[in-house]
C-alpha positions, -999 to 999 in steps of 0.1 A, spaced: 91 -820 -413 129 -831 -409 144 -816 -379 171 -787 -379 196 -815 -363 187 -841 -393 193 -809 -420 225 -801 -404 239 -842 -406 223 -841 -444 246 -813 -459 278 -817 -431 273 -854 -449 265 -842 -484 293 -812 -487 277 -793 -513 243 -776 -521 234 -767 -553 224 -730 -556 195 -731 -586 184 -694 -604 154 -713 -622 138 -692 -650 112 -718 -658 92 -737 -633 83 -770 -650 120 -776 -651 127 -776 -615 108 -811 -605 132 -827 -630 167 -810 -621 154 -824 -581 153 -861 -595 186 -860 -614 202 -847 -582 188 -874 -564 200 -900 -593 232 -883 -589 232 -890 -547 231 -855 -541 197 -857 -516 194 -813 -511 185 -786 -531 186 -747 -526 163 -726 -553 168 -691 -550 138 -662 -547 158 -645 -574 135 -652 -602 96 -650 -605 98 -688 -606 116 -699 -575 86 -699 -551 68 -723 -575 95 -744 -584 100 -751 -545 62 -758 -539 68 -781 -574 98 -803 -562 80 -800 -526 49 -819 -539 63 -840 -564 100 -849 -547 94 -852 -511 128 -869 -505 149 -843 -514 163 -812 -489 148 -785 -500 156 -751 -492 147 -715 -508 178 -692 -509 181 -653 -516 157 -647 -488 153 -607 -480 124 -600 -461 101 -618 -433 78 -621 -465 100 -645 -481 104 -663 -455 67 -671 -453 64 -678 -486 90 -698 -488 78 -718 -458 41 -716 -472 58 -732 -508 75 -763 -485 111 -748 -481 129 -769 -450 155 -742 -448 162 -705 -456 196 -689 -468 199 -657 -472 232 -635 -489 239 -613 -460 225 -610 -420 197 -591 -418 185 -594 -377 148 -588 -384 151 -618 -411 173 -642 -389 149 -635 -358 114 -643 -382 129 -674 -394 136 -684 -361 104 -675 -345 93 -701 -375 117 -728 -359 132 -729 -394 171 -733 -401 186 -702 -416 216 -701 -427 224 -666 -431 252 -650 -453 279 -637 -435 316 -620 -442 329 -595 -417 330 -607 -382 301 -584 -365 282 -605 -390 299 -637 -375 295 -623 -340 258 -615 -346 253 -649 -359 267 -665 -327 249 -643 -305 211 -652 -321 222 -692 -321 227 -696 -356 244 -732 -360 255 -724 -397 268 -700 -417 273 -688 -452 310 -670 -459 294 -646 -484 305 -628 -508 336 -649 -498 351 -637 -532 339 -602 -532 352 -600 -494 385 -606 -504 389 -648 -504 415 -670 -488 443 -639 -500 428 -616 -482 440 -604 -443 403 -596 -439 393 -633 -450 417 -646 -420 400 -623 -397 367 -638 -403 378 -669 -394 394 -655 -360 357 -640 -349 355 -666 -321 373 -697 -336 358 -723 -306 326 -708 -319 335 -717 -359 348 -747 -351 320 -764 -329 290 -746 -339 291 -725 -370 302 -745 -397 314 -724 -430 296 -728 -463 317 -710 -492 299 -696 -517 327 -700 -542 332 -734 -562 366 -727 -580 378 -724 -548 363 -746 -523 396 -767 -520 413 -740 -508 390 -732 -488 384 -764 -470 425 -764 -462 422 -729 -447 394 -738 -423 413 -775 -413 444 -746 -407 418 -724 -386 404 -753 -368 436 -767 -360 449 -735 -345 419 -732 -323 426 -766 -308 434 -769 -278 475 -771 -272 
C-alpha cells in the first residue's frame, strides 16, 4: 500500500482530484484509465451513490496505478468499507472526531472537510496533514470576513502542515492567490 507521505507528494504534485458521483459501476474502471491517459494518476469516488463502494473495489482491481480514494465518508462503517473495497484515502465533507480518530486507528489518510476554525483547530490537534475547505462556497468563499478567518486558525499550522484543498473549481484561482497572500503573511518578517 502507498504510504501517507507518497499520497501527500501525489496530489501536492497533481493539484487536483477529481470528485466522481458514479451511478453506474461498470463505468468507473474506464473513467480511471482516461484519467490516467490524461496524466491525472488519483481518483476520489464518493459513497454518495449505491455504486461507489463497487466502483472503488472495480478501479482497485483492475487499475492498480491510480490513487484511489473514497470520498463522502460519514460513519466508521464507511470507512471500513471503503478500506475493505481498496480505497488509499478517505475524505469526508465535514469533521466528525469519531470518523477522523477510526481512520486513523486504520493508519489511513483522511482528509477531512473543514470550514470554521474549531474545525481547523480540531484538525491540527488530531495530526491531520490535510484538509478540505468545505463548503468553501456555502461558508462564504474568498468575499467572505469569515473565509479570511479560516485561514488565520493557526497560519504556521496552514502553511507547513495542513495544506487547503478547495472544493470549488470556478474558483480555485482565486483561491490559490488568497492562500499565496495567507502564506506570505505568516512568513516570518
Amino acid at each position: 500500500m502507498t504510504t501517507q507521505e507518497a499520497i501527500l507528494d501525489i496530489l501536492g504534485k497533481t493539484g487536483i482530484i477529481p470528485v466522481i458521483k458514479i451511478d453506474d459501476a461498470e463505468k468507473a474502471v474506464p473513467l480511471a484509465r482516461a484519467l490516467l491517459a490524461g496524466h491525472i494518476p488519483c481518483i476520489e469516488i464518493t459513497f454518495r451513490t449505491s455504486a461507489g463502494e463497487e466502483a472503488i473495489r472495480r478501479i482497485q482491481r483492475e487499475v492498480p496505478e491510480i490513487l484511489l480514494g473514497a470520498g463522502t465518508i460519514l460513519t466508521t462503517d464507511q470507512v471500513d468499507r471503503a478500506l475493505d473495497a481498496g480505497a488509499q484515502f478517505l475524505v469526508s465533507p465535514g469533521y466528525n472526531s469519531r470518523v477522523v480518530k477510526h481512520a486513523i486507528k486504520e493508519n489511513i489518510l483522511m482528509i477531512p472537510g473543514c470550514s470554521t476554525p474549531s474545525d481547523m483547530e480540531q484538525a491540527i490537534e488530531a495530526n491531520i496533514d490535510i484538509i478540505k475547505f468545505f463548503p468553501a462556497e456555502q461558508a462564504g468563499g474568498l468575499a467572505s470576513t469569515g473565509a479570511r478567518r479560516v485561514l488565520d486558525v493557526q497560519p504556521k499550522h496552514i502553511h507547513q502542515r495542513a495544506p487547503l484543498i478547495v472544493g470549488s473549481p470556478e474558483n480555485v484561482k482565486d483561491y490559490q492567490n488568497f492562500i499565496a497572500r495567507a502564506a506570505a503573511e505568516a512568513a516570518p518578517k
